[in-house]
N, C-alpha and C positions, 0 to 999 in steps of 0.2 A: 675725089678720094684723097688727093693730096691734101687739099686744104682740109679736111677732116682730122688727117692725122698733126695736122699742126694744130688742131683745137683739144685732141686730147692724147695721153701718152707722152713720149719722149721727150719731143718738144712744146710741149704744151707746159713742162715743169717751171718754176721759177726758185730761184735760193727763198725769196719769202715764205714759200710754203712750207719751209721747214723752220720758220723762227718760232722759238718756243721749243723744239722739241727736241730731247735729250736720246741717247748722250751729248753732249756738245762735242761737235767736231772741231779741233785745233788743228792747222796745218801744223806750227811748231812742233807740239805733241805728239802727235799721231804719226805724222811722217820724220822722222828724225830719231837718227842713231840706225845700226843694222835693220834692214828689211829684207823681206821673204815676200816676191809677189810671182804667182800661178793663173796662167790664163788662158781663154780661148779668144779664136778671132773667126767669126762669121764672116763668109763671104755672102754676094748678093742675095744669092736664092736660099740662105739662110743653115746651110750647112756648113758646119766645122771645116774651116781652110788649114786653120795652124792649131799647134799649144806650145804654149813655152814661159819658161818660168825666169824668171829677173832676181837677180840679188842689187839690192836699190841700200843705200846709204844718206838719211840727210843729216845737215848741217846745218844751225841758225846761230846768226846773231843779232838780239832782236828781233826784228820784222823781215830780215835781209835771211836767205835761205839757198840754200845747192843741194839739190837733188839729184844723185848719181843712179842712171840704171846699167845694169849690163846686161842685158835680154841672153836671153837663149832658147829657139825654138827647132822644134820637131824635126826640121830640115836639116839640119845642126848648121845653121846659119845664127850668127852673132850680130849683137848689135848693139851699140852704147850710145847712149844723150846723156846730158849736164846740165838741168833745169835751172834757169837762176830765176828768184821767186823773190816779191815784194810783199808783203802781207800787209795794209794800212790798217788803221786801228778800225775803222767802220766795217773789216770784213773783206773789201774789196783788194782783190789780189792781180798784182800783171808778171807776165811772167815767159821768158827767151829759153829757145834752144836752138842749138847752130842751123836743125832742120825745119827752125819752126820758120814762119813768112810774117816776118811785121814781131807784133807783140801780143803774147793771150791775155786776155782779161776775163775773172772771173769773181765769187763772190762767195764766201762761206757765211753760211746762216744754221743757227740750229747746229742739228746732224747731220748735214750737206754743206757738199761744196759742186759749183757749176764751173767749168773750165771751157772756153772756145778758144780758140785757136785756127790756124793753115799751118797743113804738116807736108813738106815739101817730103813723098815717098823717095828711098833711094832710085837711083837709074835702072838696076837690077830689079826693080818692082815699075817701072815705068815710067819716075819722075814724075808723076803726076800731085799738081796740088790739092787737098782737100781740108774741105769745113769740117771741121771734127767738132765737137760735143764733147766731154770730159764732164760727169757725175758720178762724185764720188757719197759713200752715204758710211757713217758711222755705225756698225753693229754694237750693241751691251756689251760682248767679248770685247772690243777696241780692236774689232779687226776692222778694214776699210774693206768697202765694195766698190771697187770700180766698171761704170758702165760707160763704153764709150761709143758712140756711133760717129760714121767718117762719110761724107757726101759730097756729091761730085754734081756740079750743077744742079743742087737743091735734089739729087736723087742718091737716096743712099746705097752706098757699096759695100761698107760693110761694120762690123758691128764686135766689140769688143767686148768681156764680161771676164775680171780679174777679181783675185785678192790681194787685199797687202795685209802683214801683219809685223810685230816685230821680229825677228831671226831669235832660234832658239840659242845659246849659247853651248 
């Protein structure tokens, strides 16, 4: 069963599957200047755990990029990261946050982008490290869809599904 689902669905994607296909997705563009992002977080058995909405800010120079979020969820539990982001001309992106483990690497192609990473959970969520997935996909509007899925010894825990768009002024 497992291996089935690694042949098709979630993991089964690659960035290739998306070259060609428009809109084209810029991390520069897309993510950069005020953002508005809204979401849910699936736990295991696939019911809504959380919601909570971020006000995210990036910055680029060049290829060089910082991604501020400041989360805020349902619980009224807070929480902030500061992505630092490499964009190389071929697409392929790496990319640090204080909670993340090592370095993410991922790759924007087309209307997608693929993000992996280890996201070190706070202590107050268990401290536990997980393989996260990060697929983001370009809508016509220029809003982002992010889907993310987080697993813990190759079995997933849980499952995240946002938007970003730019903040209305």
């Amino acid at each position: 069963m497992m291996l089935a689902s690694r042949l098709v669905g979630f993991a089964a994607q690659k960035p290739a599957d998306y070259a060609g296909t428009g809109p084209q997705f810029d991390l520069r563009k897309h993510l950069s200047g005020p953002l508005l992002c809204e979401g849910v977080i699936y736990g295991p058995t696939g019911r809504v755990v959380s919601r909570f909405v971020a006000d995210m800010e990036g910055r680029w120079e060049g290829n060089r990029g910082v991604l501020t979020e400041d989360f805020r969820y349902d619980s009224g539990a807070t929480q902030q990261r500061e992505w630092r982001l490499t964009l190389g001309n071929d697409g392929n992106l790496s990319a640090e946050a204080d909670d993340i483990v090592g370095t993410g690497t991922g790759q924007q192609q087309g209307s997608a982008m693929r993000l992996q990473y280890r996201i070190r959970l706070p202590e107050s969520a268990g401290g536990h490290v997980l393989d996260t997935t990060d697929w983001m996909y370009l809508a016509a509007n220029e809003t982002v869809v992010n889907r993310s899925q987080f697993r813990k010894y190759g079995i997933r825990v849980a499952e995240l599904v946002a938007t970003v768009r730019k903040k209305e002024s």
